[in-house]
C-alpha positions as CSV (number, residue, x, y, z in Angstrom):
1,X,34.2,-38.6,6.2
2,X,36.8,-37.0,3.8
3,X,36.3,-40.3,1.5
4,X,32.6,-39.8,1.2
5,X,33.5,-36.0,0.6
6,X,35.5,-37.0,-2.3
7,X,33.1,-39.3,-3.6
8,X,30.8,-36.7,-3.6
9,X,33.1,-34.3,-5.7
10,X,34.1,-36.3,-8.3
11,X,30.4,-37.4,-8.7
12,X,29.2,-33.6,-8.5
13,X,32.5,-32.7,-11.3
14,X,31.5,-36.2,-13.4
15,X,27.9,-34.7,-13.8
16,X,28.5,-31.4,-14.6
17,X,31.2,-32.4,-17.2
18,X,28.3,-34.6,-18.8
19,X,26.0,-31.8,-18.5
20,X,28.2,-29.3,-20.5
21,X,29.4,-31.6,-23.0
22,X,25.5,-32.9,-23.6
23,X,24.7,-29.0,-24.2
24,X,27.8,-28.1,-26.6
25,X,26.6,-31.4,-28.7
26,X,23.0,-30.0,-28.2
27,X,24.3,-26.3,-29.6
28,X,26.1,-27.7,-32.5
29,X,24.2,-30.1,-33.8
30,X,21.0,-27.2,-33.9
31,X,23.3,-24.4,-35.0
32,X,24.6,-26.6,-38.2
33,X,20.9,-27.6,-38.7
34,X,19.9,-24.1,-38.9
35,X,22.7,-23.1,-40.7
36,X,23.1,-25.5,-43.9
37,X,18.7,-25.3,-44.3
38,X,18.2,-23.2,-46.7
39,X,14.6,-21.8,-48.6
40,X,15.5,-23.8,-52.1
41,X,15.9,-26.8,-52.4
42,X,18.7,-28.5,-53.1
43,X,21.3,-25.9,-52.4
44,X,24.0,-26.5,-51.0
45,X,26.1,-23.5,-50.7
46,X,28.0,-22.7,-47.1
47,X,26.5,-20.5,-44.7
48,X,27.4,-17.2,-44.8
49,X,29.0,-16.1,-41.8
50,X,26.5,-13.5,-40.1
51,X,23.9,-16.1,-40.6
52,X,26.2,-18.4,-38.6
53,X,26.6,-15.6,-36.1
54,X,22.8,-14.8,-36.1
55,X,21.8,-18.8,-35.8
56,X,24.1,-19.3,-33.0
57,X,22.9,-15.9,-31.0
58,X,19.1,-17.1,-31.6
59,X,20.2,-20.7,-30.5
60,X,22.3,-19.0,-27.2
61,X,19.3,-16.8,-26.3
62,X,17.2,-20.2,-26.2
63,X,18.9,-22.4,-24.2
64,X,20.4,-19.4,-21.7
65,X,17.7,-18.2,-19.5
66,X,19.1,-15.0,-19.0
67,X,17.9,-13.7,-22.4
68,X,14.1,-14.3,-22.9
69,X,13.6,-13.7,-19.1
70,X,15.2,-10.2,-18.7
71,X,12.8,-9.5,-22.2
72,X,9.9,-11.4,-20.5
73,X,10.4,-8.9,-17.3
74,X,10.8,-5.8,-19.4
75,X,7.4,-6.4,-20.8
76,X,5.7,-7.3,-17.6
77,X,7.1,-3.7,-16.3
78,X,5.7,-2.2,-19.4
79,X,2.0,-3.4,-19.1
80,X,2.2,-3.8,-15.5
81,X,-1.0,-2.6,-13.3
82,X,-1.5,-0.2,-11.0
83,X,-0.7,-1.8,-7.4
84,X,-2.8,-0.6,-4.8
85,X,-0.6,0.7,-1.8
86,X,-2.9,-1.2,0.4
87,X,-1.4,-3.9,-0.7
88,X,2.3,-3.0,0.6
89,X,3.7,-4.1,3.9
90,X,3.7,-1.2,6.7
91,X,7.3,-0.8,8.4
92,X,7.2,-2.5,12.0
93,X,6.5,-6.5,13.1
94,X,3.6,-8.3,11.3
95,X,1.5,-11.0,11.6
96,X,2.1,-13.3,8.7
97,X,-1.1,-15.2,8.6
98,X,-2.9,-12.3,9.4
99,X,-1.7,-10.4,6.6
100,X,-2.2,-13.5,4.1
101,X,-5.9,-13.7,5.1
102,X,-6.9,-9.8,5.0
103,X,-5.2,-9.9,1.7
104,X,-7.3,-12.9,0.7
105,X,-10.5,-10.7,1.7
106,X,-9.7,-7.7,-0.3
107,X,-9.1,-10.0,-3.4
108,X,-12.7,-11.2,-2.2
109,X,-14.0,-7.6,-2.4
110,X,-12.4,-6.6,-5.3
111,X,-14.5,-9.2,-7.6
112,X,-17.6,-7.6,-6.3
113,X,-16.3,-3.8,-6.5
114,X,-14.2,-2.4,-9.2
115,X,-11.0,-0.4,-7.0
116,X,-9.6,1.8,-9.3
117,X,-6.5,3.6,-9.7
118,X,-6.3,7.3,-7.7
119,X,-3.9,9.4,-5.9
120,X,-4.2,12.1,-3.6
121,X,-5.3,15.1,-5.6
122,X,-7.1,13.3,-8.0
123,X,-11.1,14.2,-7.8
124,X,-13.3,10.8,-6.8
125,X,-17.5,10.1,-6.8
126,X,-18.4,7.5,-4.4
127,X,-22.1,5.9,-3.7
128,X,-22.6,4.6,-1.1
129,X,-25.8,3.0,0.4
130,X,-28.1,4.9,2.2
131,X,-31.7,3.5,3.7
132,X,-32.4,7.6,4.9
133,X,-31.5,9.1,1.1
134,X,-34.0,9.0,-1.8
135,X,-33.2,5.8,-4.2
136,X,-31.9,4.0,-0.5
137,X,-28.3,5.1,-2.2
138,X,-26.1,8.5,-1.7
139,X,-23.6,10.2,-3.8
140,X,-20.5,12.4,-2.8
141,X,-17.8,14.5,-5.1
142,X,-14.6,15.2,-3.7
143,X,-11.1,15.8,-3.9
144,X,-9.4,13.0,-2.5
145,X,-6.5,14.6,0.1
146,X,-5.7,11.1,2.1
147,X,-5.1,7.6,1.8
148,X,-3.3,5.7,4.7
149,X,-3.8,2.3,6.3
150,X,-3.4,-1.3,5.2
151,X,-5.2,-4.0,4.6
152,X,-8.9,-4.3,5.1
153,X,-8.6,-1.0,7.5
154,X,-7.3,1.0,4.3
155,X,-9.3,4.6,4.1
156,X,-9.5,7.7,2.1
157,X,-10.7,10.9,2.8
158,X,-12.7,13.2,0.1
159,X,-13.2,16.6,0.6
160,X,-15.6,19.3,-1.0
161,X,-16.9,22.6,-0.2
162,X,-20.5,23.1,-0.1
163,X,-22.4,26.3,0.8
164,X,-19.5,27.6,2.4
165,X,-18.6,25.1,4.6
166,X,-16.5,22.1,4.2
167,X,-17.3,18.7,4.1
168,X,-15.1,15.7,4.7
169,X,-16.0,11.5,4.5
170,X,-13.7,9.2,5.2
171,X,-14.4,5.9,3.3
172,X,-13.7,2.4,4.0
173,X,-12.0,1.0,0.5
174,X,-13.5,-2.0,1.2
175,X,-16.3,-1.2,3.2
176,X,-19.7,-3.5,2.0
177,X,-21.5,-0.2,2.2
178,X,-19.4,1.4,-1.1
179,X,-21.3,0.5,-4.4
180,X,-19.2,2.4,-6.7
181,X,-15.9,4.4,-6.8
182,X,-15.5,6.4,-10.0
183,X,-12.3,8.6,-10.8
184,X,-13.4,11.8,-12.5
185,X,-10.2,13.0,-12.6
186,X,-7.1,11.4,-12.2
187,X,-3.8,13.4,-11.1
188,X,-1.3,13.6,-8.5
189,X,0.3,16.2,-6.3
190,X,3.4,17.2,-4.9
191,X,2.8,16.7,-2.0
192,X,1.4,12.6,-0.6
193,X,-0.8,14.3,1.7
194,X,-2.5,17.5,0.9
195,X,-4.8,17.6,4.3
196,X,-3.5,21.3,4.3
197,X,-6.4,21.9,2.1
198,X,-8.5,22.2,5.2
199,X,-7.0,25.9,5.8
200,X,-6.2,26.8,2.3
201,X,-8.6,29.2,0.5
202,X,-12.1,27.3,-0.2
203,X,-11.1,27.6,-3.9
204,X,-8.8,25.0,-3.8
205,X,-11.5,22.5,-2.9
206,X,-14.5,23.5,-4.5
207,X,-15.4,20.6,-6.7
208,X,-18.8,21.1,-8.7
209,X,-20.7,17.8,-7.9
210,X,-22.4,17.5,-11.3
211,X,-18.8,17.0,-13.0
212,X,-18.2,15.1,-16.0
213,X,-15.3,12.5,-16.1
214,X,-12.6,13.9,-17.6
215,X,-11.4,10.5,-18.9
216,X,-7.4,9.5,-18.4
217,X,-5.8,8.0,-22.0
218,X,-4.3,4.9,-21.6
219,X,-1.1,3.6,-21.6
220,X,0.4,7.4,-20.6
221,X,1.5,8.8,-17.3
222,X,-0.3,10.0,-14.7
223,X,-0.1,13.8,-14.8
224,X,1.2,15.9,-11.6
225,X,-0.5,19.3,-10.6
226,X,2.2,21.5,-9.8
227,X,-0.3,23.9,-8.0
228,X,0.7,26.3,-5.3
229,X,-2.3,27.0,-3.0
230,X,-2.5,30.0,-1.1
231,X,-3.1,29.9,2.9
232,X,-5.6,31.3,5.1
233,X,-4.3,33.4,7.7
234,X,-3.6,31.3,10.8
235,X,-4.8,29.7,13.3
236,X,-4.7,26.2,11.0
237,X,-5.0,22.8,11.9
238,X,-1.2,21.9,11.9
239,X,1.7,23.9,12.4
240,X,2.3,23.7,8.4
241,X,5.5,25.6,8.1
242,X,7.3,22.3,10.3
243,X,6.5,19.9,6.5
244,X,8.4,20.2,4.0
245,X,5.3,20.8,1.6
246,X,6.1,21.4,-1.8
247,X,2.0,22.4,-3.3
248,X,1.5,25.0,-0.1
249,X,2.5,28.4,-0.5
250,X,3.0,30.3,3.3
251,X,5.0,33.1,2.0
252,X,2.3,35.7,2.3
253,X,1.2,34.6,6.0
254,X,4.5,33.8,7.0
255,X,7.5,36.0,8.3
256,X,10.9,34.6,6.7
257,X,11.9,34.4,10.0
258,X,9.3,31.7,10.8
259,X,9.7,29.5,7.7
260,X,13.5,29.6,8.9
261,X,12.6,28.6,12.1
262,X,10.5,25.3,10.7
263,X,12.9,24.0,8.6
264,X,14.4,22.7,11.6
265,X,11.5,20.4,12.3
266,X,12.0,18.9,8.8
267,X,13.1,15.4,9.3
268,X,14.1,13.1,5.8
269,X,11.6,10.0,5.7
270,X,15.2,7.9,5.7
271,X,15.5,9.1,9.3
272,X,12.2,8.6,10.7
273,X,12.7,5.2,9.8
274,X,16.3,4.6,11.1
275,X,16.6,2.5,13.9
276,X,19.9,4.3,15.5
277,X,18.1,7.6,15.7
278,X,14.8,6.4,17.3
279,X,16.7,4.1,20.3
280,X,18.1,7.7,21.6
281,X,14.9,9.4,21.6
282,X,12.8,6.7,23.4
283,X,15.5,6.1,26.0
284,X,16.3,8.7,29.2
285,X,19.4,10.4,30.1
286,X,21.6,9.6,33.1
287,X,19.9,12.6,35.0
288,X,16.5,11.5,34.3
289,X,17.6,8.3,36.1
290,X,19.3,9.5,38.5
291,X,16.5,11.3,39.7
292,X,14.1,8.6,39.3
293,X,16.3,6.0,41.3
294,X,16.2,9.0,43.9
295,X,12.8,8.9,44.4
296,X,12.4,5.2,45.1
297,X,14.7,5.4,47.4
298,X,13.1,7.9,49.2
299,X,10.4,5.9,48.9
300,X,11.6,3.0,50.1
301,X,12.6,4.9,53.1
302,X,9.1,6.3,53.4
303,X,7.7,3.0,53.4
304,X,10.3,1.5,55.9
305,X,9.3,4.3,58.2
306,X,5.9,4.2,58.3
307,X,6.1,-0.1,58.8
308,X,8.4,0.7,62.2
309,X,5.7,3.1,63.3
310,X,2.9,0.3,63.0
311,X,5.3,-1.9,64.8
312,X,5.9,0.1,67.9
């Protein structure tokens, strides 16, 4: 076993000897090509030494791969696409397959539909097909304040209000029933989630549903809207004050006392995902089982009684 280890070796060292000495021949013989060519003919004057330098960098760059593929990369970074977060793999067990064929489907979709590029905050009109509305086809403006799930169950949530009142659809991204998806006005927010729109002033959603597209330049950022909107007086939906929200302002329905008090709910999105801290919350304390085992037992004895009655 250690002969044919040896072997093995010295057959691995004998190739890569031959492989490095084929590329230094390989190097030179293309550097001094490059080098003694020249744009007249029949000159013969010695390189000059940066050209030397400058042939044998180009030549290096060539037949390393590190070079042209950390430019390559670069560029692809550059003019990259937005990438749908549909797209991403959730945190938790997944089905492989599963995942590989609802992917499949929404590349399916997508040649039919145009999916473009929005946040939430940014202000969306979607038609949708309607047999009850005139033209068989219906059209909603909103602000976009949601966008969860994955896959073929991904979802966002449009919100206007109208008359008064507020009105929110959720959509199916890749529902057959959507016909179009337009962006009329793309931004982000500070915040991922801006549901607290639902008990901020109606302001704050009031979208005018004969809005013109305001249209985004290419090539630049997508802009943030560093907005602060102001609250309504409670009761709200959620107990806001317990996010750390950074678009909300609660200040003037607040006490100090009571933003204090829900910092403490604020939990990092690290932690919500660590392992170590879940394990202690899902499992129970020594007294919880203590008192559990206690009341098997006493109702085992119950049992045990009421089986010695039947028998006498």
């Amino acid at each position: 076993m250690a002969c044919c280890s040896t072997h093995a070796c010295r057959g691995l060292a004998k190739s890569k000897t031959a492989y490095l000495h084929l590329r230094s021949l390989v190097r030179q013989i293309c550097v001094s090509s490059v080098a003694f060519s020249s744009d007249t003919p029949g000159d013969d004057s010695p390189p000059a030494p940066s050209q030397l330098s400058e042939s044998a960098a180009s030549l290096r760059a060539s037949l390393t791969t590190r070079g042209p593929r950390r430019k390559k990369v670069g560029e692809a970074v550059q003019e990259r696409k937005f990438f749908s977060p549909e797209f991403e793999i959730p945190y938790g067990r997944r089905n492989k397959l599963k995942d590989f064929l609802e992917r499949q489907d929404c590349y399916s979709r997508r040649k039919v539909i145009d999916v473009p590029e929005f946040y939430p905050g940014s202000i969306l009109a979607v038609t949708v097909s309607d047999p009850y509305a005139p033209g068989k086809e219906s059209r909603f403006v909103g602000i976009c304040i949601e966008r969860k799930n994955y896959g073929l169950g991904a979802s966002f949530k449009l919100r206007n209000v109208i008359d008064e009142q507020g009105i929110e659809i959720n959509y199916q991204i890749y529902s057959p029933l959507i016909k179009k998806i337009e962006v009329l006005k793309l931004e982000k927010r500070l915040d991922n989630n801006i549901q607290y729109l639902r008990d901020a002033l109606p302001e704050y959603s009031t979208i005018d549903p004969e809005m013109t597209a305001i249209k985004h330049p290419p090539g630049k950022p997508v802009p943030v809207n560093d907005i602060r909107v102001k609250m309504k007086p409670r009761p709200w939906h959620k107990r806001w004050e317990r996010f750390d929200l950074q678009g909300a302002d609660l200040s003037d329905v607040l006490s100090p006392e009571r933003l204090e008090e829900g910092k403490m709910w604020n939990v990092p999105q690290y932690k919500k995902m660590d392992l170590l801290n879940i394990y202690p919350m899902s499992s129970h304390s020594r007294e919880d089982r203590s008192k559990v085992k206690q009341e098997f037992e006493r109702h085992v004895e119950e049992l045990k009684r009421k089986k010695k009655q039947r028998g006498s």
